[in-house]
C-alpha positions in Angstrom: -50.7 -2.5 -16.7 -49.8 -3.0 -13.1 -52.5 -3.7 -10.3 -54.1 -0.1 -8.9 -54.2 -0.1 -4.8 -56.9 0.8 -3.1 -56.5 1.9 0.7 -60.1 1.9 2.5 -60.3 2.9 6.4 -62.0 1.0 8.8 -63.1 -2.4 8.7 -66.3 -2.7 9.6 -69.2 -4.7 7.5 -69.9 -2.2 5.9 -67.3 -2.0 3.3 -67.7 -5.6 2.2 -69.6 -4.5 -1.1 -66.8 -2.0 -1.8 -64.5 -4.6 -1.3 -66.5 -6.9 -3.7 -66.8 -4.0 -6.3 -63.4 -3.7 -6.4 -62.6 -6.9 -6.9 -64.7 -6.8 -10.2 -62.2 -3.9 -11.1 -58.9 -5.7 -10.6 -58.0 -3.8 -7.7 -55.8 -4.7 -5.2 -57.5 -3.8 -1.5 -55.7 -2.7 1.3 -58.0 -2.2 4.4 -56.8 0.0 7.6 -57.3 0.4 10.8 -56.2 -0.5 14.4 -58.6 -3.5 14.9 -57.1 -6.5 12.7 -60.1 -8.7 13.8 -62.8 -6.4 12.2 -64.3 -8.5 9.7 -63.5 -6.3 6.6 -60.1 -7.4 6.9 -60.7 -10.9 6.1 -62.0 -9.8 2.7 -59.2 -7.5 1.4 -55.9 -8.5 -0.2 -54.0 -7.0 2.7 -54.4 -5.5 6.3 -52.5 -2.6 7.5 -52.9 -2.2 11.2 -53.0 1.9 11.6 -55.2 3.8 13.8 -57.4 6.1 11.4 -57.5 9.2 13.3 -53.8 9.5 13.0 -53.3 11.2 9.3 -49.5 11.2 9.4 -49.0 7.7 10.3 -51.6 6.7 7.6 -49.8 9.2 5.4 -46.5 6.9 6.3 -48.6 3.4 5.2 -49.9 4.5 2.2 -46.7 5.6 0.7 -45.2 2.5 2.0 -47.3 0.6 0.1 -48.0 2.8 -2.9 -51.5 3.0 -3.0 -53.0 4.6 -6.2 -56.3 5.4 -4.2 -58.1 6.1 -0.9 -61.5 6.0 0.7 -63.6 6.3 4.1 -66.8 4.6 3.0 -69.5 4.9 5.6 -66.2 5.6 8.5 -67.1 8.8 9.5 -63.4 9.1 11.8 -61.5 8.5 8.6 -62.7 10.7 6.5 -60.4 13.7 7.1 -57.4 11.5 7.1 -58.5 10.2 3.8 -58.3 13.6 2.5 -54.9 14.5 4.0 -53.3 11.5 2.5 -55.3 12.0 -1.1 -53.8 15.7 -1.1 -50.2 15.0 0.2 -50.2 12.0 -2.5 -51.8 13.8 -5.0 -54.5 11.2 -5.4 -58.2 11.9 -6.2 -60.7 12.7 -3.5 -63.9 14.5 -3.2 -62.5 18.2 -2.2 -59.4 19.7 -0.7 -57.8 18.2 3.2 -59.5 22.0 4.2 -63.1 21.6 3.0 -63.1 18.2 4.3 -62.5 19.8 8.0 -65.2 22.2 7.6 -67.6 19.3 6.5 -66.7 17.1 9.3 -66.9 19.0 11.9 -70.3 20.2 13.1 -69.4 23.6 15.0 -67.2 24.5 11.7 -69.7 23.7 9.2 -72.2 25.5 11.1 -70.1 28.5 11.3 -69.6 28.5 7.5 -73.2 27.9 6.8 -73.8 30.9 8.4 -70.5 33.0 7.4 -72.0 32.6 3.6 -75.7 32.9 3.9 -77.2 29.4 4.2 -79.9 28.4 6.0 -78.7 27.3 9.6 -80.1 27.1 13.6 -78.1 29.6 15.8 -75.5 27.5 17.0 -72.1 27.6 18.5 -69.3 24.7 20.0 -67.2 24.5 22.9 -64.3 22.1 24.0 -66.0 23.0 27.6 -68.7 22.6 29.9 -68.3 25.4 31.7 -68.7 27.6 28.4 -71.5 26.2 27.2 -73.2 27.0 30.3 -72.7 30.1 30.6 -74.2 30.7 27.1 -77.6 29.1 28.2 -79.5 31.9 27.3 -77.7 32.4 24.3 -80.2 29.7 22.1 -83.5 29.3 21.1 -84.9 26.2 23.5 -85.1 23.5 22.8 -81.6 22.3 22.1 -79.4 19.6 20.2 -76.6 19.0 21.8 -74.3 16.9 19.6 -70.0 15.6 19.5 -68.9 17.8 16.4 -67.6 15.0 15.7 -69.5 11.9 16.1 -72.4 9.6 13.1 -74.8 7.3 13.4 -76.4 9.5 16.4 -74.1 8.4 19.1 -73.8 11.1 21.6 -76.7 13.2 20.8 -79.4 14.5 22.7 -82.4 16.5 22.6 -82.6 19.2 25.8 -86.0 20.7 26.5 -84.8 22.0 29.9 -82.1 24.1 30.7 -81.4 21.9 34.5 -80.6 18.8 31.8 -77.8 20.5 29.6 -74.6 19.6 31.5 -76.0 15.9 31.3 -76.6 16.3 28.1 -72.8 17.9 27.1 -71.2 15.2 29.4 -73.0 12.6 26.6 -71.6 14.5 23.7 -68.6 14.4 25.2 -68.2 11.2 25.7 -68.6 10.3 22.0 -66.2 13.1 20.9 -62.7 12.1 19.3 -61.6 15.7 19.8 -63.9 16.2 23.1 -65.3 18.9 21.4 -68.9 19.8 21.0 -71.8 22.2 19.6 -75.3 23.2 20.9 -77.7 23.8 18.5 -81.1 25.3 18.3 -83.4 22.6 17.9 -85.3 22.6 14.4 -88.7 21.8 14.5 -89.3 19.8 11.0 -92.2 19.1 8.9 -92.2 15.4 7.5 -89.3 13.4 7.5 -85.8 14.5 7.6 -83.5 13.2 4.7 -80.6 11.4 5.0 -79.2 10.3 1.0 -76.1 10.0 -1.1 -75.3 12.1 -3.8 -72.7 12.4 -6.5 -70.9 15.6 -7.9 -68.6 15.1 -11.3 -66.1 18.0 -11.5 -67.9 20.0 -8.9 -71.1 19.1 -10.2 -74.2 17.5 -8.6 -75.3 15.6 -10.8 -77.1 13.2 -9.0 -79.3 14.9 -5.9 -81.0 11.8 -3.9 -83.5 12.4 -1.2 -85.1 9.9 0.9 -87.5 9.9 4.3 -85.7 8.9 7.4 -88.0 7.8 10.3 -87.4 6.8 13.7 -88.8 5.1 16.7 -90.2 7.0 19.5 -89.9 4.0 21.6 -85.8 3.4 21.0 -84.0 4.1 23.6 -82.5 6.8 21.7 -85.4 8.1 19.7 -83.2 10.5 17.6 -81.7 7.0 15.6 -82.9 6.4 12.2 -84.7 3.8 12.3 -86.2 3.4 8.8 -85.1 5.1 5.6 -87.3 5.6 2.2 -86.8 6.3 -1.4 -88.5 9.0 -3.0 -89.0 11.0 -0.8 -92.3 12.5 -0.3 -90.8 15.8 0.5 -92.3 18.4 -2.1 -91.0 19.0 -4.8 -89.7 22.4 -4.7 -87.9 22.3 -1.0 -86.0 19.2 -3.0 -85.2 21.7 -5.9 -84.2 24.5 -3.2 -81.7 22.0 -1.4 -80.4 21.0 -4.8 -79.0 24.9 -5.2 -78.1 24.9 -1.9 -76.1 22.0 -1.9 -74.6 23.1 -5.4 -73.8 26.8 -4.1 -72.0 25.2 -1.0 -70.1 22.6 -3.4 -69.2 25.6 -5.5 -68.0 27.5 -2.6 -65.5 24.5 -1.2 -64.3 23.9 -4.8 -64.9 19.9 -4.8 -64.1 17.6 -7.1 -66.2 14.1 -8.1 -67.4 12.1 -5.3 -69.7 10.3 -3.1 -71.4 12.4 -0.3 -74.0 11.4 2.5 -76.1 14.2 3.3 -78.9 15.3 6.0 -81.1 17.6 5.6 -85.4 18.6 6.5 -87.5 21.5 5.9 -88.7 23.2 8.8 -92.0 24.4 10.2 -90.5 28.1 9.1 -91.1 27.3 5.9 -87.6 27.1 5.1 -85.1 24.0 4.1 -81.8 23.5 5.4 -78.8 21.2 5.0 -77.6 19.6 8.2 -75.0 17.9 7.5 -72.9 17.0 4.2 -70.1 14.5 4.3 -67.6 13.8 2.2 -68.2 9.7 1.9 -71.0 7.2 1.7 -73.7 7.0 4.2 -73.8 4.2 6.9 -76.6 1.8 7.4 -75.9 0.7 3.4 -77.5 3.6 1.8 -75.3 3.6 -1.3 -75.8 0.0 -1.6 -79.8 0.2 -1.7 -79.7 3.1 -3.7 -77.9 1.2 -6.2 -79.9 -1.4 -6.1 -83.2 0.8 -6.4 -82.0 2.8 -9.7 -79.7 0.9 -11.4 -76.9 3.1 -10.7 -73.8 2.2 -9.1 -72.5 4.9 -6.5 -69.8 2.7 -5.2 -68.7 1.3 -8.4 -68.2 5.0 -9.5 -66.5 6.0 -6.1 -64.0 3.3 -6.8 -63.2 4.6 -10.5 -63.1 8.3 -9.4 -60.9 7.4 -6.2 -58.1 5.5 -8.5 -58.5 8.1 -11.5 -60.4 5.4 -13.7 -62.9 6.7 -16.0 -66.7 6.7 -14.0 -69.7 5.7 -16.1 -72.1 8.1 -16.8 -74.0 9.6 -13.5 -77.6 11.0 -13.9 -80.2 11.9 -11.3 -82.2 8.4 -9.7 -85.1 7.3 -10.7 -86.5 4.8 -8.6 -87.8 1.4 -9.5 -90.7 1.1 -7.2 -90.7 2.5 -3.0 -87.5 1.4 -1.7 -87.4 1.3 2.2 -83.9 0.7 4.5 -85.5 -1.1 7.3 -83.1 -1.3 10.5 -83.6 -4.3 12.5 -83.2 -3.4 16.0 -84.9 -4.3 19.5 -85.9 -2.5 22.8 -84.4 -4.5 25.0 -81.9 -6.0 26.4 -80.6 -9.5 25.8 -79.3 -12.9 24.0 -80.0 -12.9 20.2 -81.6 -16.2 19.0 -83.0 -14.9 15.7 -85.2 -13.0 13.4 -88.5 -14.7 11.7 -89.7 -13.2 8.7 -93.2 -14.1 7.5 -92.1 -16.6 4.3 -94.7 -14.7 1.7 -94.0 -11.8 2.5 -89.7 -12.3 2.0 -90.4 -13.7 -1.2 -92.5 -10.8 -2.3 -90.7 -7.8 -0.8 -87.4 -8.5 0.9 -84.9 -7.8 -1.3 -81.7 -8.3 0.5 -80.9 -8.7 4.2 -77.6 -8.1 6.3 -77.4 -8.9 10.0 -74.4 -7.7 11.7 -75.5 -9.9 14.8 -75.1 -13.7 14.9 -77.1 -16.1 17.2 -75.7 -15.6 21.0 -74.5 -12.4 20.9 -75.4 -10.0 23.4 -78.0 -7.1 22.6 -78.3 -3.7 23.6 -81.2 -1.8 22.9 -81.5 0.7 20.3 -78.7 4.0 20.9 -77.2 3.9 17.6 -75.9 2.7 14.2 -73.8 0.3 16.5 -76.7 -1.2 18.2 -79.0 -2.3 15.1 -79.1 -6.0 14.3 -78.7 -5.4 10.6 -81.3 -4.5 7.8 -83.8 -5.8 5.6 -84.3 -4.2 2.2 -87.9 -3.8 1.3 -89.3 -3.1 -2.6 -92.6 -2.3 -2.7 -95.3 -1.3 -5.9 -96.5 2.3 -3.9 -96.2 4.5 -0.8 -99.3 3.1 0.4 -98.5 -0.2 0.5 -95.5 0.4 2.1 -96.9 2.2 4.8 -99.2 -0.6 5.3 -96.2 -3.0 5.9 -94.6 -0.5 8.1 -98.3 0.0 10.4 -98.2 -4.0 11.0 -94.9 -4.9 11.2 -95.8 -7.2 13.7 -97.2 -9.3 11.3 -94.4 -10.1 9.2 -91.3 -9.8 11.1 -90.4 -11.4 15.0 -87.3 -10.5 16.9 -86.6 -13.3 19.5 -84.4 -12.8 22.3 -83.6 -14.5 24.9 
């Protein structure tokens, strides 16, 4: 049997572990993108220097080098291109080139949301500031304005004042592939938004995952998660509601088996809504602690479904102990000497770390994704004593910066 191929987009740290996984497979990885010092490269089999925004060019590459599979874990720009080259090649991917659009694209999505029923803020996008202003009085203030194309936060703002917006689209902007953008009404939620990955099997979800995703009032952007938990403490039956919502949307866009990160919060109208839903693993490593925390393997499976091998069986998580995605990340500005972690408590909770920051680099403070210093992953016994550890994190953990 001849060696499958497996394309993956990007190179950034976090595909390491997929390209580990793999590995453990027998596959043969190709990674892609127009950066050949990124560090994933120096872990694949084979570098092909492509930009990933460009689908017909990456289209050209992978035939080249018959590839038997393709993915765009955690690389929110390659994800539609990963589905244009999985349909022209006739290779497995979570839904159709079309759906994938709609999911990626924030104004689009929202529009469809809305087209067929779902829960959704009045919301509306624009390749234009002049547009958007005039349409001021249009929303419900407060408002997001967001790139409709754009993770990790970058680009996003909250705007409480109308005087602020053309600031604010000039932001969005500036973080937009396409230079195209959507204004929002802002949802005002109860408890902690959820940011998870899921997994359907033949347009199935058969495993929903929900988690709490904090942030840090005093980041310079305040709108970046900042800490991530698993359970959730949402209640029960708004977890149940987005479960058929998510299914009646997957039924709708005809998908396939796959990995999806998706965002969503219940709001102070009583009502839950799905945010956002994309077609690939979540940044920050959520697929990674999630596997760790249930004994699952999302990116093992991912790998199987995206070279046609046969997946294991998928269920819905159960959690061994509070699980926490803590994102190491400073304030300030400056020269990264190190992070100090108090010795008993690393040997009693930390269960993994991964710094994306050496000692001497230069730090920014806290915008985005792009700005963090890495992540701890904490296992703890309950919610409580979680909590605790989060309430005096002073006590356990030291950024030093110079």
């Amino acid at each position: 049997m001849s060696t499958k191929k497996l394309m993956l987009l990007g190179g950034l740290r976090y595909l390491i572990p997929i390209i580990e996984e793999a590995h453990k497979l027998g596959v043969y990885v190709i990674t892609a993108d127009y950066l050949p010092n990124n560090i994933a490269h120096k872990y694949s089999d084979e570098y092909c220097n492509v930009s990933i925004i460009d689908k017909e060019a990456v289209l050209v590459k992978a035939r080249d080098l018959k590839i038997d599979g393709i993915l765009s874990h955690a690389v929110d720009p390659g994800v539609t291109t990963a589905a244009f080259v999985a349909e022209k090649m006739g290779l497995p991917f979570q839904c159709s080139y079309e759906a994938a659009c709609i999911l990626q694209d924030k104004a689009m999505f929202r529009k469809f949301l809305a087209e067929n029923g779902f829960n959704s803020p009045k919301a509306k996008g624009y390749n234009n500031a002049e547009d958007a202003l005039k349409d001021v009085d249009y929303f419900n203030w407060p408002v997001i304005v967001k790139p409709v194309d754009s993770a990790g936060s970058k680009g996003v703002t909250k705007v409480e004042n109308k005087a602020n917006l053309a600031t604010a689209i000039a932001t969005a902007l500036s973080s937009s592939i396409s230079k195209n953008f959507i204004i929002e009404d802002f949802l005002d939620k109860v408890g902690a938004q959820s940011s998870a990955d899921i997994f359907t099997v033949d347009g199935k979800l058969v495993y929903p995952a929900y988690s709490d995703q904090l942030f840090d009032k005093s980041a310079a952007n305040p709108y970046t998660p900042a800490i991530e938990i698993w359970p959730a403490s949402m209640e029960q039956k708004f977890q149940d509601d987005l479960t058929a919502q998510l299914q009646r949307l997957f039924t709708l866009l005809n998908v396939k088996s796959g990995i999806y990160n998706v965002e969503s919060r219940v709001c102070s109208n009583g009502k839950a809504y799905i945010m956002e839903v994309s077609p690939r693993g979540g940044g920050n490593r959520i697929a990674e602690l999630q596997d760790m925390a249930t004994g699952q393997s999302l990116i093992r499976n991912e790998i199987k479904k995206a070279l046609g091998m046969p997946m294991d069986d998928i269920s819905s998580p159960v959690y061994d102990g509070v699980w926490c995605n803590y994102i190491m990340h400073s304030s300030k500005e400056g020269t990264f000497v190190a992070v100090e972690i108090d010795e008993e408590f690393k040997r009693n909770h930390v269960r993994d770390i991964g710094f994306i920051v050496k000692p001497g680099d230069h730090i920014h403070p806290f915008t985005g994704a792009n700005t963090s210093l890495g992540t701890l992953f904490l296992q703890f016994d309950s919610r409580k004593e979680l909590e605790d550890a989060l309430n005096n994190s002073d006590k356990w953990i030291q950024i030093r910066l110079k």
